[in-house]
C-alpha positions as CSV (number, residue, x, y, z in Angstrom):
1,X,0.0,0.0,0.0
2,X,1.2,3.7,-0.9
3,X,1.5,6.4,1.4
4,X,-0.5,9.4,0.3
5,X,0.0,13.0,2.2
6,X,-2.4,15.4,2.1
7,X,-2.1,18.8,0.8
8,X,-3.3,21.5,3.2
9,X,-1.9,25.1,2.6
10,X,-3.5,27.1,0.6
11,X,-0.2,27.9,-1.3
12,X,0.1,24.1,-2.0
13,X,-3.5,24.3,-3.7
14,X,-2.9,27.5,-5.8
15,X,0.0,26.2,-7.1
16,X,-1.7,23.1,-8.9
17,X,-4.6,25.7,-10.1
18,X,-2.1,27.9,-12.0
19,X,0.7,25.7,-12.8
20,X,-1.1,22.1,-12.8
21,X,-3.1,20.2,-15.7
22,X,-6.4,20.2,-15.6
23,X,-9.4,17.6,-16.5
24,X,-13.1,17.8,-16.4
25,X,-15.9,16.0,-16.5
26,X,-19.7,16.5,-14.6
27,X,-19.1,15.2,-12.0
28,X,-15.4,16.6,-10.7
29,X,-12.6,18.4,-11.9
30,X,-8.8,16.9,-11.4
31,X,-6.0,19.6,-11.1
32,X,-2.2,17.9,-11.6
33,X,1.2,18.5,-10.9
34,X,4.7,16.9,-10.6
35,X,6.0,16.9,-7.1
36,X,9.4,16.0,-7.4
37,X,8.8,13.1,-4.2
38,X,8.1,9.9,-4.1
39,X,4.6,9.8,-3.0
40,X,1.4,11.6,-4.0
41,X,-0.1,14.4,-2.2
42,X,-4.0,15.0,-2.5
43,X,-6.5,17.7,-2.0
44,X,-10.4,17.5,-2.1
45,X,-12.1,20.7,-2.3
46,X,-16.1,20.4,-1.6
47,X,-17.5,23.8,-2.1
48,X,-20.7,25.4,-0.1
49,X,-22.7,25.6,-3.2
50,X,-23.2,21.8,-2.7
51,X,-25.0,22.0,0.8
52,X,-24.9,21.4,4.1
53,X,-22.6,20.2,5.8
54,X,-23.7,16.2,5.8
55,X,-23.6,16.2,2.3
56,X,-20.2,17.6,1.5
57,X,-18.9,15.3,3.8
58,X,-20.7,12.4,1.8
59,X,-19.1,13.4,-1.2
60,X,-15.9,14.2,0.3
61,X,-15.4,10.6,1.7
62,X,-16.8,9.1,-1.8
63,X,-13.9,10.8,-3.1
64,X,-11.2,10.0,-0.5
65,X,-12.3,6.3,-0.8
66,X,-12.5,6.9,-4.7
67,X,-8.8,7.5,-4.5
68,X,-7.7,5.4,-1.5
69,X,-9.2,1.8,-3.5
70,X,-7.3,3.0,-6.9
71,X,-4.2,4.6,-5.2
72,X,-2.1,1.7,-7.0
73,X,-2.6,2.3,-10.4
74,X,-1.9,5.9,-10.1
75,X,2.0,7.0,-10.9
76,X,4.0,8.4,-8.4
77,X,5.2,12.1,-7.8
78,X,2.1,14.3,-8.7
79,X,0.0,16.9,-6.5
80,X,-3.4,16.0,-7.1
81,X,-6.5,17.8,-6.1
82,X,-10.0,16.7,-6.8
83,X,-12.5,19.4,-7.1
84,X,-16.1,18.0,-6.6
85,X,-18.9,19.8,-8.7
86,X,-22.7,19.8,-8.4
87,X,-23.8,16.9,-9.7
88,X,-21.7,15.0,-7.6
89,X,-23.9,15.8,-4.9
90,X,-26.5,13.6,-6.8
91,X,-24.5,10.9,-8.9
92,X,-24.2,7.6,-7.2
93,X,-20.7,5.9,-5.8
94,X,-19.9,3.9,-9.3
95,X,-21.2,7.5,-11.2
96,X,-18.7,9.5,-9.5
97,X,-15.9,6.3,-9.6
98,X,-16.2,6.2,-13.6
99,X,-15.8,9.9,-13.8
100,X,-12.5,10.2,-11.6
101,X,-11.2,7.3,-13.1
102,X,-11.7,8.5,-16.6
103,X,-10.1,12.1,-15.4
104,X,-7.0,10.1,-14.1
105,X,-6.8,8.6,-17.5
106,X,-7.2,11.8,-19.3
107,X,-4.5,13.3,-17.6
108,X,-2.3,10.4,-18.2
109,X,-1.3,10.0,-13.9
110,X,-2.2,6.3,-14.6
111,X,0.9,3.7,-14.2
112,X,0.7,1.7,-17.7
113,X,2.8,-1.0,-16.5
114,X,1.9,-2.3,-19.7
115,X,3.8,0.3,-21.4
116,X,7.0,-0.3,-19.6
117,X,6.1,3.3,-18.3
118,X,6.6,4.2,-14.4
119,X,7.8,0.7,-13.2
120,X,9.5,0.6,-9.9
């Protein structure tokens, strides 16, 4: 199992908004940067706009468990933060799965051990 640090500071998140790739889909957005480490840091952002408090901490543990069950296949060294949008408040678990997934892909932070790619 990986070990996967959080990002807190609000300098850490800024920088992956300006200098990060991005990805979209209805469900989320994905922001992405090289670290330079050997371990992946990760931010969930859950805004207001989504509700009370209950629900933004549903979402927010979809997402953390989202990313904790596919930690594996994801190459190491990047600053990702996950930005949840407002029809994440409504999609179901294996919605909101597919559409981080796909966002991982699209921003090519998947290990293609096929590939011969990030090995270790």
């Amino acid at each position: 199992m990986k070990i996967t640090t959080s990002l807190k500071k609000n300098h850490e998140f800024k920088r992956v908004y300006s200098k990060g790739k991005s990805a979209a889909s209805q469900c989320a957005v994905v922001y992405c940067r090289r670290n330079g480490r050997a371990e992946n840091r990760l931010g969930i952002t859950v805004s207001t706009k989504l509700g009370g408090a209950v629900k933004r901490n549903l979402v927010r543990r979809r997402l953390k468990e989202i990313y904790r069950l596919n930690e594996e296949k994801l190459a190491p060294g990047y600053d990702i933060v996950i930005v949840a949008r407002m029809r994440s408040r409504f999609a179901g678990y294996r919605e909101l799965e597919n559409s981080v997934l796909a966002l991982f892909c699209k921003l090519k932070i998947t290990a293609d051990k096929s590939a011969g790619g990030n090995d270790k």
